[in-house]
C-alpha positions as a Markdown table, in Angstrom:
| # | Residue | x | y | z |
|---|---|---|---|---|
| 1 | Unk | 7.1 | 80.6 | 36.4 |
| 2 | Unk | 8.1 | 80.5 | 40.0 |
| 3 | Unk | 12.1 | 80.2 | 41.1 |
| 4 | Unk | 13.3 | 76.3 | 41.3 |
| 5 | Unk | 14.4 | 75.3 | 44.5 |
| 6 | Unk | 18.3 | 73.9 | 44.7 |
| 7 | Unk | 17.4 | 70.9 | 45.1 |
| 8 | Unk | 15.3 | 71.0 | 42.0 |
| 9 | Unk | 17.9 | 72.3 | 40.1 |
| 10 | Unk | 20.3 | 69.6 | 41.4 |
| 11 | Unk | 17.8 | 67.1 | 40.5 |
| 12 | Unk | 17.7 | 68.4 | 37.0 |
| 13 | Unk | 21.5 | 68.5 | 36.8 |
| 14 | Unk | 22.0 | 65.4 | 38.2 |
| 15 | Unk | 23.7 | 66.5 | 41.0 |
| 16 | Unk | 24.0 | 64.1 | 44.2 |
| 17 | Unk | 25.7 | 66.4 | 46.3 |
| 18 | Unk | 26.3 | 70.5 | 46.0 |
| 19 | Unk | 28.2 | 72.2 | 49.2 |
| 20 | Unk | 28.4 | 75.3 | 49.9 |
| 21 | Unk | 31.8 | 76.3 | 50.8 |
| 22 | Unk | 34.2 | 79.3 | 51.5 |
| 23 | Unk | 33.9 | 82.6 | 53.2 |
| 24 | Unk | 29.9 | 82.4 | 53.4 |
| 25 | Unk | 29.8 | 79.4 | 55.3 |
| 26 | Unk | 32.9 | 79.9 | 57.5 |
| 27 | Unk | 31.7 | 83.8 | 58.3 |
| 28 | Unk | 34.9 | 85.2 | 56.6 |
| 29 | Unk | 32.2 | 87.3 | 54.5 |
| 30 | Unk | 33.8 | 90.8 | 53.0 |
| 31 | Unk | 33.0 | 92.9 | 49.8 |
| 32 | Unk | 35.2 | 90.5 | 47.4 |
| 33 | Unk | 33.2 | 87.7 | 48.9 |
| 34 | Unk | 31.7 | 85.8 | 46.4 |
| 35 | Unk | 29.3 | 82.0 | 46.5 |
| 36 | Unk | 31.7 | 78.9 | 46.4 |
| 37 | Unk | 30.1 | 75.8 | 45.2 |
| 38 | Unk | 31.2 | 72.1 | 44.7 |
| 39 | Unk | 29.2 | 69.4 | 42.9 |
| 40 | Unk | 29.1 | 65.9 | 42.7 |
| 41 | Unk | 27.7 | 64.7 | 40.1 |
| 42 | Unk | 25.2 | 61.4 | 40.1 |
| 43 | Unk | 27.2 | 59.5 | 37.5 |
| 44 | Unk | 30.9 | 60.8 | 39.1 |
| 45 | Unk | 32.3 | 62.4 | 36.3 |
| 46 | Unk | 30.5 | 65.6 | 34.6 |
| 47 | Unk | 31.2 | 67.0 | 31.2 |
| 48 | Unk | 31.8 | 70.5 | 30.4 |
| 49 | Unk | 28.6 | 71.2 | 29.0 |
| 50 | Unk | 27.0 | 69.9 | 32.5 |
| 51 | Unk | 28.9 | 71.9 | 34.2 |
| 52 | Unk | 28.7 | 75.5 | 32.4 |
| 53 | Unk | 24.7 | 74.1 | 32.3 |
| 54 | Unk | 24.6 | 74.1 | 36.2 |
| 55 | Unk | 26.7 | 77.1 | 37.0 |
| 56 | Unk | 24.1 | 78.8 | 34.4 |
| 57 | Unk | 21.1 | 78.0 | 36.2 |
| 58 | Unk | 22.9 | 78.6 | 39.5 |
| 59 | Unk | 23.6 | 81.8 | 39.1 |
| 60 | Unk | 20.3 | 83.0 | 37.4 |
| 61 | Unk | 18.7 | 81.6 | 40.6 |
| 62 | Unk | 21.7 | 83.5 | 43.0 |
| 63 | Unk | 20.7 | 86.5 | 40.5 |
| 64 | Unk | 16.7 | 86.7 | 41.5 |
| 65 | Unk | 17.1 | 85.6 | 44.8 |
| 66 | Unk | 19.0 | 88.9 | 45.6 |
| 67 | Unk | 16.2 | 90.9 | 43.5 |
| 68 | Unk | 13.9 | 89.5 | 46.1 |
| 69 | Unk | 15.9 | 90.9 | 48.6 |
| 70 | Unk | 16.9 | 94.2 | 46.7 |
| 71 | Unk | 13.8 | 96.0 | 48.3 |
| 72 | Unk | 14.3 | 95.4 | 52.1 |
| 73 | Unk | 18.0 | 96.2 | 51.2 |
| 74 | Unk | 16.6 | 99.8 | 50.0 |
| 75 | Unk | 14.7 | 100.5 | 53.3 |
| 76 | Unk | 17.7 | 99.1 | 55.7 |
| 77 | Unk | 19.7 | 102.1 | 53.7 |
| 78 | Unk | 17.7 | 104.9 | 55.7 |
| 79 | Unk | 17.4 | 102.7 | 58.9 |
| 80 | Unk | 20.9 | 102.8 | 58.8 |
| 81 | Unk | 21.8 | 106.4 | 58.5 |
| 82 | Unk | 19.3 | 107.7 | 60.9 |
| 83 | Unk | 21.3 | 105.5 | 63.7 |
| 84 | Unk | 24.2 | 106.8 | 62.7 |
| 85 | Unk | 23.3 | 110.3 | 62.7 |
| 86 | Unk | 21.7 | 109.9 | 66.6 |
| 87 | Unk | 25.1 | 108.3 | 67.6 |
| 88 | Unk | 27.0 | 111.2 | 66.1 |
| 89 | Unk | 24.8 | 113.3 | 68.0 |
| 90 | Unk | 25.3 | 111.9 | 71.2 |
């Protein structure tokens, strides 16, 4: 089963709007940072189950998309040290 898209998920939430908001879009980013989101829901007023339903499936697809990323994460890790071992050197 390949990873829904937001919008996809949205759809299936009934979601008419979801922003992205907070230190990762304003560039504030630090090691506390974490993914603020706001929805609007198509009808205007969500329950509680909707909503714990869409944070669910938002953060299973946060989740796998930084598994897809773990791996080039791992190989920066090296990349990294070696540059700063040749500017120590200097």
């Amino acid at each position: 089963m390949g990873m829904s898209s937001l919008a996809e998920i949205a759809a299936r939430h009934r979601v008419r709007l979801l922003l992205q908001h907070g230190s990762t879009v304003s560039g504030h980013l630090h090691s506390e940072s974490d993914l603020d989101v706001a929805a609007l829901f198509d009808d205007g007023q969500a329950s509680l189950a909707s909503v714990v339903a869409l944070s669910a499936e938002l953060r299973m697809y946060a989740f796998r998309r930084s598994q897809d990323h773990r791996r080039f994460l791992a190989l920066e890790r090296p990349y990294v040290r070696q540059a700063l071992r040749r500017l120590a050197a200097r």
